[in-house]
Structure formats: structure tokens, C-alpha cells
N, C-alpha and C positions, 0 to 999 in steps of 0.2 A: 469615376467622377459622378453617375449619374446615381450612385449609392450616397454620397454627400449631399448630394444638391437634394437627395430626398429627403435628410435626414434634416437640414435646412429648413427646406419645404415645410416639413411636422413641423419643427419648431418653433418657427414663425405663426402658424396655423393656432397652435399651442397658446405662443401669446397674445393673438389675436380673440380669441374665445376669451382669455382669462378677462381680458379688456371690457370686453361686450358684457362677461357676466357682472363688471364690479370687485374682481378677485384681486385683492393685490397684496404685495409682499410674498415670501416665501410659499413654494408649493410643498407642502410634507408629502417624505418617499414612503411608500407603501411599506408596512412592515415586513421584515425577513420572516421567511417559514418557519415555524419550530422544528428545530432535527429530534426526529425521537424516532421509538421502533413502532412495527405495525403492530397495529392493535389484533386482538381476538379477530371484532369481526371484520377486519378486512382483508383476515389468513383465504388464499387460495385453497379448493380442495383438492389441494395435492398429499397424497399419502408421502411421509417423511423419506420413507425405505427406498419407495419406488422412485424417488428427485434423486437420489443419492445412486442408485441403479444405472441409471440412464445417463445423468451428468457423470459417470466414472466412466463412461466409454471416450472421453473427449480427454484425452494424452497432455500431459503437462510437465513441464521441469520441474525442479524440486529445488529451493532455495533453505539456506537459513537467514536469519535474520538479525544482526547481531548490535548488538550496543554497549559501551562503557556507562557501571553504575557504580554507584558510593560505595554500593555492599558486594560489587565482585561483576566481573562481565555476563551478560543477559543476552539469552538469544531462543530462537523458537525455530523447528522447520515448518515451511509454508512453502503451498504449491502453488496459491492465489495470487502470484507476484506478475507485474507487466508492465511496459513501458509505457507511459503514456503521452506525452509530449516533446516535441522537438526544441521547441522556442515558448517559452522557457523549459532547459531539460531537467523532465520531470518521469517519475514512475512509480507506481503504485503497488501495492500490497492489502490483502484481505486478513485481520485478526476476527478471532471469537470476543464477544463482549467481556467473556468469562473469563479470557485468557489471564492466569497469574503475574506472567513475563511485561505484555505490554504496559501494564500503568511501569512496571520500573524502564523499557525504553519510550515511552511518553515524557517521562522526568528528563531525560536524558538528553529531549531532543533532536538527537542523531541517529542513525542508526547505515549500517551496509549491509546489503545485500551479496551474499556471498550461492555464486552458482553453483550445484554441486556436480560433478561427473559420475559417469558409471558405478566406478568403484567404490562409491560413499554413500553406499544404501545404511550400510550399520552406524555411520554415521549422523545421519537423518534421523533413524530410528532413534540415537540417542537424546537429539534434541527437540523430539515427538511428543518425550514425553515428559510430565507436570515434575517438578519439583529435582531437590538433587543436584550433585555439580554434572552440570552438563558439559562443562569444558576440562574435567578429571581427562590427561592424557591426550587432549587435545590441541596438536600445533597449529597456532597461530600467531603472528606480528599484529601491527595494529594500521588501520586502515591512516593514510596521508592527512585528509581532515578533521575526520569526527575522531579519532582514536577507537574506536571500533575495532573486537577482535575479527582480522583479515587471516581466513580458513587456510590452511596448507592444503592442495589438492584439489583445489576447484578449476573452474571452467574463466568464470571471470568475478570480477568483485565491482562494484558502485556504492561507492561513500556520498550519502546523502543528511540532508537536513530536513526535518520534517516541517512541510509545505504546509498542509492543512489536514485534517481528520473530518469525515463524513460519515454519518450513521447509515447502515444497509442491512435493516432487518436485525439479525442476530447477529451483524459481525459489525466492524467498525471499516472504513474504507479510510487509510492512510497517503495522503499521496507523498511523497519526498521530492526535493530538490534538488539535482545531481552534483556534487560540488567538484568530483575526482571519480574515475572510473578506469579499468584496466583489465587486462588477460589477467587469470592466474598463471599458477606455476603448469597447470596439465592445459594449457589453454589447446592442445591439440588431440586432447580426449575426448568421446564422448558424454552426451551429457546424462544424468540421472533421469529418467521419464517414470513416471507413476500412473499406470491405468488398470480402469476395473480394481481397485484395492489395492494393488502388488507396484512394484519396482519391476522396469521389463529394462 
């Protein structure tokens, strides 16, 4: 209550002043920030090698990332994936600006998040890398809402719709909207972990 009453408080205050100065009719909202990436000179002196050293000692899961497109199913692995809100359920993922894949799941919308387990390093590996079918041999159905290929072998899957897109530096910050979510088929495997460079 006493978070309202202050907020009151302003805003009477607010129109008070506008009064006093003669302001009247509409107040214009301050303009939104431009998203863009950092410039030159507001690069930190951090050596590239040495960020990438240091940040590989911090253990993370290994996702892919998948979506239905016009021209065939799209997907990426990504380790940069997290949950990020309760209310509304939301969770996010980290792309490279450069990435091929994302403008076609961009189009698309949708996309799911599929956990991987132990076993599915050469899996990862397959969808690591640029171009090529990456889904040659690879079982999967289709995720409940977005139609999304849903992995055979993973940990768990979250069919999402894409929430909003945020620039971060060199990469793009994706958040999604959780529409449907569930165990895989191994949901009592271990998961895939990636540190210092390597699958442990």
C-alpha cells in the first residue's frame, strides 16, 4: 500500500508542477533507446582469448535449438540458453549476430528448446556447425505448438514463441514465451555439460 500511495504521491505532485508551470495537454514519453551494438570505443580492454579462457571454466548445458521453416527444419546448438521468468513463462537464449540459422527461426517465430543428455555430444557437434542438413539421420517428431523438430534423446524439450529480441554486443538476446514444455524420452539421463572447450 505504501508503494501506491507513493506512486500517487508523484503523480499528483507531477500534475501539480505542470499546473504551476502553464503545461497543459499531453506530456511526451521520453524517447526509447536505440538497440545497436558497442561501438569501438566503448570496447573493454579485454583480450578476446583470455574472456573466452576464464568464461569456459563456468559448466553449462548444451541445447539445440530448433524451428519449422518454408525451406526444411532449422536448428543451431547453443549453450547460452536459461530460464528466465516465472510469470510470465519465459526463457532465453544467446545467438551470434552472424549466425546463418537465426534469421530463418526469426521468420518462423517459434522455436524449442531441446535439452541434450550425456550421450548426444556428436549430436551437438552436428548442429555446431554452418550449413548442410543437420537433421540427415536425425530422429525427431514435432514439438505440440510451434511444430518445432522435438529431438529423440534428450533431457527435456520447451516449445516457445518468440517474446522479444535484444541486442548484446555481438550476439542477439532472444527471450521466448513458453507455450508447452515436457521430459524427454531419457528424462532420467544425465545431461550434456560443456567446459573449458570439451563435453565432460
Amino acid at each position: 500500500m505504501v508503494g501506491v500511495m507513493g506512486q500517487a504521491g508523484t503523480a499528483e505532485a507531477a500534475v501539480r508542477y505542470l499546473r504551476a508551470t502553464g503545461t497543459h495537454g499531453p506530456v511526451e514519453a521520453l524517447p526509447r533507446p536505440v538497440l545497436r551494438c558497442v561501438r569501438e570505443d566503448e570496447r573493454a580492454p579485454v583480450d578476446q582469448q583470455e574472456f573466452r579462457r576464464v568464461l569456459g571454466n563456468f559448466a553449462t548445458g548444451v541445447t539445440v535449438i530448433t524451428a519449422p521453416a518454408a525451406d526444411g527444419p532449422a536448428g543451431f546448438a547453443c549453450q547460452s540458453f536459461s530460464s528466465l521468468s516465472l510469470d510470465p513463462p519465459l526463457v532465453a537464449f544467446m545467438v551470434g549476430r552472424t549466425s546463418t540459422t537465426w534469421p530463418r527461426i526469426a521468420r518462423a517465430g517459434v522455436f524449442c528448446v531441446n535439452v541434450l543428455s550425456a550421450g548426444q555430444g556428436e549430436l551437438c557437434r552436428g548442429f555446431a556447425v554452418s550449413g548442410g542438413d543437420k537433421f540427415a539421420g536425425v530422429a525427431y517428431d514435432t514439438a505440440p505448438v510451434s511444430g518445432s523438430p522435438r529431438l529423440a534423446g534428450t533431457l527435456a524439450w520447451v516449445d516457445c514463441t518468440i517474446h522479444a529480441v535484444h541486442t548484446g554486443g555481438d550476439h542477439l538476446i532472444v527471450v521466448g514465451r513458453v507455450a508447452k514444455l515436457g521430459m524427454g524420452d531419457n528424462e532420467d539421463g544425465a545431461p550434456l555439460l560443456f567446459h573449458k572447450g570439451r563435453f565432460i
